[in-house]
PDB file of the backbone (N, CA, C, O) and the ligand in Angstrom, with CONECT records:
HET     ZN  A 101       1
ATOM      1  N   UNK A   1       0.822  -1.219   0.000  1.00  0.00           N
ATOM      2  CA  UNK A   1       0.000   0.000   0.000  1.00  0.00           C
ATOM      3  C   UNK A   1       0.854   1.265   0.000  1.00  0.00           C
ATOM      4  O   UNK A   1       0.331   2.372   0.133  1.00  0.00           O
ATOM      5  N   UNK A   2       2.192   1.097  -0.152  1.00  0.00           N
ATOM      6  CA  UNK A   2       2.896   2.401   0.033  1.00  0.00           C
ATOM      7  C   UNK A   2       3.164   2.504  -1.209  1.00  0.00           C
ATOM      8  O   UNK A   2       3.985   3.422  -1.232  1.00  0.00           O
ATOM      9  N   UNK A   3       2.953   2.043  -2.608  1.00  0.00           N
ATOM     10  CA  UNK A   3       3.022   2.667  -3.562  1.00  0.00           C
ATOM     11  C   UNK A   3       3.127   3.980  -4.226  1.00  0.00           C
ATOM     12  O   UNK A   3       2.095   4.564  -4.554  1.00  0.00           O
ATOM     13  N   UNK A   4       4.308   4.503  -4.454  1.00  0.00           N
ATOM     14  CA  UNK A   4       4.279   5.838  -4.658  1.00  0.00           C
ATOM     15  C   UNK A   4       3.880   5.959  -6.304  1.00  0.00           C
ATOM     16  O   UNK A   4       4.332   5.147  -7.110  1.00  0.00           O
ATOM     17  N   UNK A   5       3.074   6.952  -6.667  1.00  0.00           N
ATOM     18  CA  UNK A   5       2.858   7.198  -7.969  1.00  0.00           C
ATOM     19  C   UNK A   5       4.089   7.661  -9.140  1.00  0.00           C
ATOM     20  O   UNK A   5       5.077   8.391  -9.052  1.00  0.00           O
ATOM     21  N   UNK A   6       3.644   7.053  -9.977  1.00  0.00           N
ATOM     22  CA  UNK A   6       5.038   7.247 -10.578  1.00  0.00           C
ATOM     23  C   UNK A   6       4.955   8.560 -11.877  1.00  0.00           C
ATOM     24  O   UNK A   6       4.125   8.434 -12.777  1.00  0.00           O
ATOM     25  N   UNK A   7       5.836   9.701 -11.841  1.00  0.00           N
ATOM     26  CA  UNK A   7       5.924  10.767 -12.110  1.00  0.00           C
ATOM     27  C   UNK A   7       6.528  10.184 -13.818  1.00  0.00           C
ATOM     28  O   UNK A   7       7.597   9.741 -14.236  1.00  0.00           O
ATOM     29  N   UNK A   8       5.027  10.518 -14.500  1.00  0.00           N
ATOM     30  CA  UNK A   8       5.489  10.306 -16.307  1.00  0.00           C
ATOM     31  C   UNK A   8       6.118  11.708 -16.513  1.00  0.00           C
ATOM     32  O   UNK A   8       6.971  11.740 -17.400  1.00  0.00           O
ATOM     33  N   UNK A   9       5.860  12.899 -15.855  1.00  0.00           N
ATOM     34  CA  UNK A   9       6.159  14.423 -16.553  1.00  0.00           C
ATOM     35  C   UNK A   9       7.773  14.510 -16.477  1.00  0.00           C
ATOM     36  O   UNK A   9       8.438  15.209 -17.241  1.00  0.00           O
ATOM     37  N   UNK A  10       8.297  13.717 -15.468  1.00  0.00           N
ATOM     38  CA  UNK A  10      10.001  14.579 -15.516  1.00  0.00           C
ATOM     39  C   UNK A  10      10.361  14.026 -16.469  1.00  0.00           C
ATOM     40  O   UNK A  10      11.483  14.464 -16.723  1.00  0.00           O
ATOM     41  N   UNK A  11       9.909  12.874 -17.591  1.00  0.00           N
ATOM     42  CA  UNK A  11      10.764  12.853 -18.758  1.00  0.00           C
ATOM     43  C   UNK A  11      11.718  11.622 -18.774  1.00  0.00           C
ATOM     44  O   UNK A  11      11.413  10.683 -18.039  1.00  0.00           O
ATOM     45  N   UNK A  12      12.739  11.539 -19.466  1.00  0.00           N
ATOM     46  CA  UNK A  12      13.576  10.570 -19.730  1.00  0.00           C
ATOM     47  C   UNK A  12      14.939  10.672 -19.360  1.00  0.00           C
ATOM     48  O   UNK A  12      15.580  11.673 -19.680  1.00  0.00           O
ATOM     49  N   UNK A  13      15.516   9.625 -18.638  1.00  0.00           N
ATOM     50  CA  UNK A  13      17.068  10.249 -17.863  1.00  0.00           C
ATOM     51  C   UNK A  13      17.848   9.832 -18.977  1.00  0.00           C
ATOM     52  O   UNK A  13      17.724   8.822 -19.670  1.00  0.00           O
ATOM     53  N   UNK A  14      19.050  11.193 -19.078  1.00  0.00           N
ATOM     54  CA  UNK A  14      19.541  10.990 -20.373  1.00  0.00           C
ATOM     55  C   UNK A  14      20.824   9.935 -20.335  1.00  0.00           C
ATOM     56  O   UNK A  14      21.355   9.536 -19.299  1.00  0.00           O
ATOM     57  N   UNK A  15      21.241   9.535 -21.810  1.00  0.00           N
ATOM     58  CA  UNK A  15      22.175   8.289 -21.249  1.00  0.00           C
ATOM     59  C   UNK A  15      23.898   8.716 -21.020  1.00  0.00           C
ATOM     60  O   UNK A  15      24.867   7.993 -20.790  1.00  0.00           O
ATOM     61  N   UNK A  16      23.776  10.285 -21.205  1.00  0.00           N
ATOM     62  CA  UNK A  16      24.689  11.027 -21.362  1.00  0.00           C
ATOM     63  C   UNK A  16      25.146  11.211 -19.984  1.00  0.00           C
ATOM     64  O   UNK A  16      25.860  10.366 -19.444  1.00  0.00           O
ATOM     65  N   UNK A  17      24.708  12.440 -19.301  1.00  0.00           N
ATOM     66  CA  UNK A  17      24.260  13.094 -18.336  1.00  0.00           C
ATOM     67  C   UNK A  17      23.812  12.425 -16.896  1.00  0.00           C
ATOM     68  O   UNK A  17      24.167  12.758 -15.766  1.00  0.00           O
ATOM     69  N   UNK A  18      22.859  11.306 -17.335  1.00  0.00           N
ATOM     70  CA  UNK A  18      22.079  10.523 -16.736  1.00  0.00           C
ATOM     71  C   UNK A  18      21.451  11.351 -15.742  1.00  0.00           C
ATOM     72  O   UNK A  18      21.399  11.077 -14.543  1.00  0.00           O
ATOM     73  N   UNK A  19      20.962  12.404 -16.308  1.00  0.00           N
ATOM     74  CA  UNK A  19      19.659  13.264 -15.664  1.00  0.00           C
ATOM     75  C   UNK A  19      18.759  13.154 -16.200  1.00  0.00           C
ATOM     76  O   UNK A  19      19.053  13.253 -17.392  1.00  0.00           O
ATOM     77  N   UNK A  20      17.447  12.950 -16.054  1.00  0.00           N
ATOM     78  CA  UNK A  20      15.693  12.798 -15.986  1.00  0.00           C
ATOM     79  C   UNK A  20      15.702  14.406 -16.831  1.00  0.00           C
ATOM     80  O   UNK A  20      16.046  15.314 -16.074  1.00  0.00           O
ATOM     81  N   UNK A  21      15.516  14.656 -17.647  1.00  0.00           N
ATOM     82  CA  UNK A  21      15.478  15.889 -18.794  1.00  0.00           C
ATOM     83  C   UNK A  21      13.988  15.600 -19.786  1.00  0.00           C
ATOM     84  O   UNK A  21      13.997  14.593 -20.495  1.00  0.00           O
ATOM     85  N   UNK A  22      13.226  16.156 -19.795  1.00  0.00           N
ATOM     86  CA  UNK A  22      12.042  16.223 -20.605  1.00  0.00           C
ATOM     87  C   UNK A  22      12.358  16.843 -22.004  1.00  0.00           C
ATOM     88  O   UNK A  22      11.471  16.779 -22.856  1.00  0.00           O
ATOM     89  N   UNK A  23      12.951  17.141 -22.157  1.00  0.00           N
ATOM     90  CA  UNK A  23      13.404  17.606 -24.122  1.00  0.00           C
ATOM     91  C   UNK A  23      14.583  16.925 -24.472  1.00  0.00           C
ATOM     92  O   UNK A  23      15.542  16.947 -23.701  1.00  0.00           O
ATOM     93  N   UNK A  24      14.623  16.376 -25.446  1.00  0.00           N
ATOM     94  CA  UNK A  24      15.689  15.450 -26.134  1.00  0.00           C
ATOM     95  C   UNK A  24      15.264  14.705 -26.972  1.00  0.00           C
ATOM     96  O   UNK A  24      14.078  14.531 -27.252  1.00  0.00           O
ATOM     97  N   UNK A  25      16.515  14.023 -27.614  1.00  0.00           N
ATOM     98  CA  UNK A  25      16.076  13.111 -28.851  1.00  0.00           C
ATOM     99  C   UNK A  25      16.245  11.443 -28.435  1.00  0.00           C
ATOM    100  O   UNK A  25      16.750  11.262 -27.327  1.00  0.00           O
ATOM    101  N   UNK A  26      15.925  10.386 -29.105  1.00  0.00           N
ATOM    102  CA  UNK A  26      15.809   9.374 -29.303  1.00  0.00           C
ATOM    103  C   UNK A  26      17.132   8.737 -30.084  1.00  0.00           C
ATOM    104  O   UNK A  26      17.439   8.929 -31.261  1.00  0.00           O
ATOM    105  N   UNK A  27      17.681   8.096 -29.306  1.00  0.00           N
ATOM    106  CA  UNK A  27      18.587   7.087 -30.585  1.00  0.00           C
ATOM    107  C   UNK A  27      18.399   5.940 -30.375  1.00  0.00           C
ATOM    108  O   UNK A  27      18.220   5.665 -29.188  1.00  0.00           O
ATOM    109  N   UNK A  28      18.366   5.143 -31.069  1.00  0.00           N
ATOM    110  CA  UNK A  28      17.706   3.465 -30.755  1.00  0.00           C
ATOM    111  C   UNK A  28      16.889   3.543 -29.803  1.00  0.00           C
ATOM    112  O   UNK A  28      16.040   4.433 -29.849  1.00  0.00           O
ATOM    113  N   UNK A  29      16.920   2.808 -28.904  1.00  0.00           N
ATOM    114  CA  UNK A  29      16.382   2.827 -27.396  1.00  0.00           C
ATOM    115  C   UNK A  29      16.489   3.724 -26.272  1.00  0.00           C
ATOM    116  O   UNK A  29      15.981   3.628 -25.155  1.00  0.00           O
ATOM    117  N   UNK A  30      17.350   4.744 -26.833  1.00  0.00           N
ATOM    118  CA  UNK A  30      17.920   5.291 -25.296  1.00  0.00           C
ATOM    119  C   UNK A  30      17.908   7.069 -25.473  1.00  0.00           C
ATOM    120  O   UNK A  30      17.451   7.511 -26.528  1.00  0.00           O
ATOM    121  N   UNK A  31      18.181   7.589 -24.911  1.00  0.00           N
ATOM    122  CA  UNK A  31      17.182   9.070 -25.084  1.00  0.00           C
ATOM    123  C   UNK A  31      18.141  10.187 -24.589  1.00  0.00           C
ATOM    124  O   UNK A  31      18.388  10.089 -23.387  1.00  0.00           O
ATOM    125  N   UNK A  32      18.681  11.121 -25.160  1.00  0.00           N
ATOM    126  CA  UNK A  32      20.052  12.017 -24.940  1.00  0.00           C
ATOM    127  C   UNK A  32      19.141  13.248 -24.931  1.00  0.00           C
ATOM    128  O   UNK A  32      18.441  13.600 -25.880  1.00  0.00           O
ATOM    129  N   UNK A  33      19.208  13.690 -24.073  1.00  0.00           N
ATOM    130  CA  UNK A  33      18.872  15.344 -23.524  1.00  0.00           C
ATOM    131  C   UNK A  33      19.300  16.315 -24.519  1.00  0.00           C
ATOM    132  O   UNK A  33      20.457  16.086 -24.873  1.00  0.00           O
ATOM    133  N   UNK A  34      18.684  17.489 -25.192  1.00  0.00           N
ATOM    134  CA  UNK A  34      18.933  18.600 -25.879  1.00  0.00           C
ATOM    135  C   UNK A  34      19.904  19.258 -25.161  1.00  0.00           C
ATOM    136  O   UNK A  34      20.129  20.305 -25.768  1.00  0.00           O
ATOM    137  N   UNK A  35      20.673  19.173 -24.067  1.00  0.00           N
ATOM    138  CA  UNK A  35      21.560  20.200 -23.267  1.00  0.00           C
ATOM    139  C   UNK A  35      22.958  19.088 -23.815  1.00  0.00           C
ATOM    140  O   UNK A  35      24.035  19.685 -23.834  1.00  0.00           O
ATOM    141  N   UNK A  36      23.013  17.874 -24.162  1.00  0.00           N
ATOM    142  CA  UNK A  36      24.052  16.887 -24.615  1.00  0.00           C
ATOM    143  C   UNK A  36      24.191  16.969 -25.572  1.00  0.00           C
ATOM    144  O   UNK A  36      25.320  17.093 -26.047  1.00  0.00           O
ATOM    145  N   UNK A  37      22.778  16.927 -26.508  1.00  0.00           N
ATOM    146  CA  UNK A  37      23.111  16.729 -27.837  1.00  0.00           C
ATOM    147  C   UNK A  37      23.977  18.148 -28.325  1.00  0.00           C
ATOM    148  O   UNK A  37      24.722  17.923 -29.278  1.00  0.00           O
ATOM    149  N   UNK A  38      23.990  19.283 -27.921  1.00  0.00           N
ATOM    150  CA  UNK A  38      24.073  20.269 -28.449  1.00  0.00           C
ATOM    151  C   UNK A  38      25.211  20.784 -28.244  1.00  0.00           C
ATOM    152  O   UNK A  38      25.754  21.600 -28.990  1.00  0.00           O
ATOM    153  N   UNK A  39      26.002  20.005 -26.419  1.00  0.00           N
ATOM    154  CA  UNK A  39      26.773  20.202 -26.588  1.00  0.00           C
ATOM    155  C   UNK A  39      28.317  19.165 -26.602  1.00  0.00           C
ATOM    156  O   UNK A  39      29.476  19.247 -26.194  1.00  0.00           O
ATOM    157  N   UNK A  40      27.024  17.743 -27.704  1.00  0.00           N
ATOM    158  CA  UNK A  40      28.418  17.033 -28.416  1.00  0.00           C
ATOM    159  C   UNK A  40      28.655  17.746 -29.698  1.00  0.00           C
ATOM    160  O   UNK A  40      29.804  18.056 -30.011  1.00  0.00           O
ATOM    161  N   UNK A  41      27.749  17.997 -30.377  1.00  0.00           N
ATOM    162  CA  UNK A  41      27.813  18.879 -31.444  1.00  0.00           C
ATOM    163  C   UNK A  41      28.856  20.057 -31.527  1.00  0.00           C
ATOM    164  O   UNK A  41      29.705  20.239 -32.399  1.00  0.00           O
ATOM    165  N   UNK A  42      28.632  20.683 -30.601  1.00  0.00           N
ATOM    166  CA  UNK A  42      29.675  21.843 -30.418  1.00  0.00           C
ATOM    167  C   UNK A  42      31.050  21.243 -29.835  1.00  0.00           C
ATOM    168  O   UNK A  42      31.796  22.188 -29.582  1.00  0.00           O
ATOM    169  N   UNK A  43      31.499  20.315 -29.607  1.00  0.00           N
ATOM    170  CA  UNK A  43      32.767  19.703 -28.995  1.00  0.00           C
ATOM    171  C   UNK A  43      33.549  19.094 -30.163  1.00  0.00           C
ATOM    172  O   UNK A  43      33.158  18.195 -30.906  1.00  0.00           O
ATOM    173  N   UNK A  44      34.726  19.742 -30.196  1.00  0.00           N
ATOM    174  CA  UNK A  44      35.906  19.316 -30.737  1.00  0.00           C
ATOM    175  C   UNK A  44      36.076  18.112 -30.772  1.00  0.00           C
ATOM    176  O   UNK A  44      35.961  17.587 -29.664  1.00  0.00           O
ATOM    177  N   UNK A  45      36.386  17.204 -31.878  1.00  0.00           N
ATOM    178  CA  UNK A  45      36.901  15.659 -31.701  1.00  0.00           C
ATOM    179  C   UNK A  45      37.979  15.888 -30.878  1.00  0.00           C
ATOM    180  O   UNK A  45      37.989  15.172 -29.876  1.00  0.00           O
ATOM    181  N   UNK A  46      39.216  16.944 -31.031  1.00  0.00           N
ATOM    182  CA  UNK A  46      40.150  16.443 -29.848  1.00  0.00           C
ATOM    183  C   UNK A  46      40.031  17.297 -28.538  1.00  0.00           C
ATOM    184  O   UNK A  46      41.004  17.672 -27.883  1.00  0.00           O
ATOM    185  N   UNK A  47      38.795  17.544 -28.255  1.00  0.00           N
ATOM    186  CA  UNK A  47      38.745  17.785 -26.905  1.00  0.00           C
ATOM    187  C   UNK A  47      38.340  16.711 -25.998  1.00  0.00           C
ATOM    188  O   UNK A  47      37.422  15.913 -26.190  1.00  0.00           O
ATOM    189  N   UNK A  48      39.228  16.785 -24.853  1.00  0.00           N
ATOM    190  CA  UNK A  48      38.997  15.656 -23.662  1.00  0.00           C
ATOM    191  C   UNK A  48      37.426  15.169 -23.407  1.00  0.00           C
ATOM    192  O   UNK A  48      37.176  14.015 -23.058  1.00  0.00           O
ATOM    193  N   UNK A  49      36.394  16.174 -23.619  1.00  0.00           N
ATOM    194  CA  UNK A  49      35.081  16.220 -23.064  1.00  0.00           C
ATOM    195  C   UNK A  49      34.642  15.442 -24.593  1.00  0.00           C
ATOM    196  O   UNK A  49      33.442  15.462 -24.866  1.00  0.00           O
ATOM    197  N   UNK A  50      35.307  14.967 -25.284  1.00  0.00           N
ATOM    198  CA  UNK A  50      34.415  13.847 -26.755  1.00  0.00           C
ATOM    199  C   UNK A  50      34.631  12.682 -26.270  1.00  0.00           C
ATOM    200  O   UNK A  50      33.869  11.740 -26.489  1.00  0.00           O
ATOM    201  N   UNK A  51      35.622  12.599 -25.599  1.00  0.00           N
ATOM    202  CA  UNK A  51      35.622  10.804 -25.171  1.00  0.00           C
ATOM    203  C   UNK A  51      34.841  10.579 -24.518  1.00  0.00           C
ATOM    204  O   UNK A  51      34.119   9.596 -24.685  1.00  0.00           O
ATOM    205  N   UNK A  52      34.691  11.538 -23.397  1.00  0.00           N
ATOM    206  CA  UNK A  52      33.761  11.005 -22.511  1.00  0.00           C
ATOM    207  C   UNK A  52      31.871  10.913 -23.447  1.00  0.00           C
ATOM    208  O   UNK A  52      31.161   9.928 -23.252  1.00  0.00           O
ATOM    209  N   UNK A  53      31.538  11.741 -24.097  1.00  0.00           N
ATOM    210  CA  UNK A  53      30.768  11.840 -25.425  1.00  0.00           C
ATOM    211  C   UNK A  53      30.850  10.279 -25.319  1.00  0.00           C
ATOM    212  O   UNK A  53      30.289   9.583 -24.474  1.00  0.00           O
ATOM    213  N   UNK A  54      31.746   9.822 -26.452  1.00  0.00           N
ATOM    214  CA  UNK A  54      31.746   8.335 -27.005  1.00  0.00           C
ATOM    215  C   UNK A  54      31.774   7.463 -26.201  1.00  0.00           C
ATOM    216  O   UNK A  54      31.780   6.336 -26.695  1.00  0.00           O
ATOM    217  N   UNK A  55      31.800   7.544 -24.722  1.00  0.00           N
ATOM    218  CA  UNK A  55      32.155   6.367 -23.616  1.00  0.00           C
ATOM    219  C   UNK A  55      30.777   5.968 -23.211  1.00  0.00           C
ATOM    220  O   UNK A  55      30.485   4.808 -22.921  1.00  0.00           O
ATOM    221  N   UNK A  56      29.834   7.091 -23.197  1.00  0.00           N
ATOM    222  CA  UNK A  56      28.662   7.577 -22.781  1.00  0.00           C
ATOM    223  C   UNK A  56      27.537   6.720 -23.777  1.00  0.00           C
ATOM    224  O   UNK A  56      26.554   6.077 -23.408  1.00  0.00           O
ATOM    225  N   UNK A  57      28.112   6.981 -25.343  1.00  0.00           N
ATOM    226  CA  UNK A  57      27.016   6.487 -26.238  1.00  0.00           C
ATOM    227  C   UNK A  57      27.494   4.967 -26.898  1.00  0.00           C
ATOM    228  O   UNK A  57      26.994   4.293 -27.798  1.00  0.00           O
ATOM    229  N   UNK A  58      28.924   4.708 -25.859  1.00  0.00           N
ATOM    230  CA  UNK A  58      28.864   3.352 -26.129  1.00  0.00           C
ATOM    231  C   UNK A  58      27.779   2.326 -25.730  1.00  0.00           C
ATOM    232  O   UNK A  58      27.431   1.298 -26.310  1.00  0.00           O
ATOM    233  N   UNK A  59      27.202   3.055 -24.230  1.00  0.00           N
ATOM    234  CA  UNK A  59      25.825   1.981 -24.240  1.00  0.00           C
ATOM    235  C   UNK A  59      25.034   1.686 -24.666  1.00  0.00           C
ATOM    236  O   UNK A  59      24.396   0.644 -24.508  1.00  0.00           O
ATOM    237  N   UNK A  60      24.695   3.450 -26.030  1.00  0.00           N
ATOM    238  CA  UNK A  60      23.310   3.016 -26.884  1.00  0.00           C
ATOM    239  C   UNK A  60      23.363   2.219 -28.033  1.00  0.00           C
ATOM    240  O   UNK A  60      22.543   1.893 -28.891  1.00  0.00           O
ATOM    241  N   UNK A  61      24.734   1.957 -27.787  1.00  0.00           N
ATOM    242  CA  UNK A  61      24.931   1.269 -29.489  1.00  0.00           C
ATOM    243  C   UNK A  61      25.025  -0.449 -29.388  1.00  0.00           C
ATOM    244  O   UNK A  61      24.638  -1.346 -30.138  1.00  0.00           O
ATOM    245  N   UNK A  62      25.727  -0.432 -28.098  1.00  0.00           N
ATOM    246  CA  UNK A  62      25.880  -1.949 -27.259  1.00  0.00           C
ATOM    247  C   UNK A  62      24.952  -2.008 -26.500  1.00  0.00           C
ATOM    248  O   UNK A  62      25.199  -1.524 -25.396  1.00  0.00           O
ATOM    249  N   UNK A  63      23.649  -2.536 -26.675  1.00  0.00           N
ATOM    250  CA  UNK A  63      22.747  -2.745 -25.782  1.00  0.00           C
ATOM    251  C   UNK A  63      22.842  -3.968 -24.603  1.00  0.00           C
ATOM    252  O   UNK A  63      23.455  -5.017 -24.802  1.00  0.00           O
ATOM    253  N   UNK A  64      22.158  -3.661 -23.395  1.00  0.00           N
ATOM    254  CA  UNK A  64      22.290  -4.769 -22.382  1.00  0.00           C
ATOM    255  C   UNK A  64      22.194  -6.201 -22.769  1.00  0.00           C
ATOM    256  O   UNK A  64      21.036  -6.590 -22.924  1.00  0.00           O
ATOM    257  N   UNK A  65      22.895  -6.857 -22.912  1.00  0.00           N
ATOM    258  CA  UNK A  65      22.711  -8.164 -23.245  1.00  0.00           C
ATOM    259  C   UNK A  65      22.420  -9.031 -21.507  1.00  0.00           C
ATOM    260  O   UNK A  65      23.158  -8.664 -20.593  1.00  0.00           O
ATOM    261  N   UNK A  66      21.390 -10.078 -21.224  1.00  0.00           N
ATOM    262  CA  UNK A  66      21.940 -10.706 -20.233  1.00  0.00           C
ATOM    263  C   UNK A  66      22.224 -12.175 -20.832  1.00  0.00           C
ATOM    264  O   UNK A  66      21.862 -12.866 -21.784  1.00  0.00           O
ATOM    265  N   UNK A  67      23.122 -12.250 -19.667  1.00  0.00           N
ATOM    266  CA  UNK A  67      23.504 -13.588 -19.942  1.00  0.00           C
ATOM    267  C   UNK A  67      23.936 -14.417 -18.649  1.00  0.00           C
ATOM    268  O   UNK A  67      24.289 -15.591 -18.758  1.00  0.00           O
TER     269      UNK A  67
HETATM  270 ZN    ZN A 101      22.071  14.882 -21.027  1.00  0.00          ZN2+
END
């Protein structure tokens, strides 16, 4: 009976960030915040802050397998 209701409005936690962000886009399965997307876009391939970028969207591309 202690069921707490579950809040659809805060949105989708991003896979970037991994903050609950209500505006963003979709890639496969997994959902990157407009404050990420915009600013992988604006990030230098050789800036330090792209790896972490690509480390981030290695999960959407490698999905959870169990095994
Ligand atoms: Zn984000």
């Amino acid at each position: 009976m202690n069921a707490i209701p579950k809040r659809d409005s805060i949105g989708e936690t991003c896979v970037v960030c991994e903050i609950p962000k209500d505006k963003g886009i979709h890639l496969y399965t997994s959902f990157i915040c407009t404050d990420c997307e915009t600013d992988m876009i604006q990030t230098e391939t050789n800036h330090p802050n792209y790896k972490f970028y690509l480390k981030q969207l290695r999960k959407v591309t490698q999905p959870t397998i169990f095994s």
